[in-house]
Structures are given as structure tokens and as C-alpha cells.
C-alpha positions as CSV (number, residue, x, y, z in Angstrom):
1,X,-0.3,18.5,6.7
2,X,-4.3,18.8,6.2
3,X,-3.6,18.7,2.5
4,X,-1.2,15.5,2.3
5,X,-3.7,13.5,4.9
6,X,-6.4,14.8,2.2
7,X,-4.4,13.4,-1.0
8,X,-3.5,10.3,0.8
9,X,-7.6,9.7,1.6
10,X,-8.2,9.9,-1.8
11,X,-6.1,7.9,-3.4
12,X,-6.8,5.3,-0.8
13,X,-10.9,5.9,-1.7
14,X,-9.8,5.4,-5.1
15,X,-7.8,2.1,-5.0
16,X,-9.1,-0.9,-5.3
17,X,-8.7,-3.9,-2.7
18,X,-5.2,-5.2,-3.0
19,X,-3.9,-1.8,-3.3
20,X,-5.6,-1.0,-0.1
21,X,-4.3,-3.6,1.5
22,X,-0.9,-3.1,0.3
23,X,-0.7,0.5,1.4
24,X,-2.4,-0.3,5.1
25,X,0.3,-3.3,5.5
26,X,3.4,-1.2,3.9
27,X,2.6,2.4,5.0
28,X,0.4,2.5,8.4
29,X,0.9,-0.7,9.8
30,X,3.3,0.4,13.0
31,X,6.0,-0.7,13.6
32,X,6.2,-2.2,9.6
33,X,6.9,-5.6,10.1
34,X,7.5,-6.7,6.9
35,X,9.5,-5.2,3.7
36,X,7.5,-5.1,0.1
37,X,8.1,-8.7,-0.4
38,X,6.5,-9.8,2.7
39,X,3.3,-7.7,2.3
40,X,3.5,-8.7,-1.8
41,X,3.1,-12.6,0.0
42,X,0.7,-11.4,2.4
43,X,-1.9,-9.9,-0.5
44,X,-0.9,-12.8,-2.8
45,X,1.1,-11.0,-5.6
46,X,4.3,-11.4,-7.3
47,X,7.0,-9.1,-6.0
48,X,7.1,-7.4,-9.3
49,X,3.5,-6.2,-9.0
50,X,3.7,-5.1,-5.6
51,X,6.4,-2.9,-6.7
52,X,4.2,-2.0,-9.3
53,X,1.2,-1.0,-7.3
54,X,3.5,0.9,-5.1
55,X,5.1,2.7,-7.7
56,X,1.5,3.8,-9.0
57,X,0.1,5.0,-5.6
């Protein structure tokens, strides 16, 4: 578990700003309250490249 919290901190370090915000809205916001397209409007991306930025994180 130390090691996954430890790889997650560092590729959250490492991303920039709308990636950040992506993966706070999408992954640790609880309860989620809205699906990849909702946070992709929230962060002011296309769908496409929020599925992108999730698929690179």
C-alpha cells in the first residue's frame, strides 16, 4: 500500500496543472460526482483529451 500511495505522489508531483486537476476531480474527490466528461468540462477540455490525460496518468 506504502508503495502505490508513493507512485501515485509522484506522478501527481510530476503532472502539470490540468492533469492535477483532472486526477483530484476523477480519482479523490468522494463521492465522484461527475463521470470523465463532466470533470473534462470542469478543467475546460475536450472529452477526447481528458481521456487522453487519463490514459497517460
Amino acid at each position: 500500500m506504502a508503495r502505490m500511495k508513493s507512485a501515485i505522489e509522484v506522478v501527481y508531483n510530476h503532472s502539470n496543472v490540468e492533469t492535477r486537476k483532472l486526477m483530484e476531480l476523477y480519482y479523490f474527490k468522494k463521492p465522484r460526482t461527475l463521470n470523465l466528461t463532466g470533470v473534462a468540462q470542469e478543467i475546460n477540455v475536450s472529452k477526447s483529451t481528458a481521456y487522453d490525460m487519463r490514459k497517460d496518468i
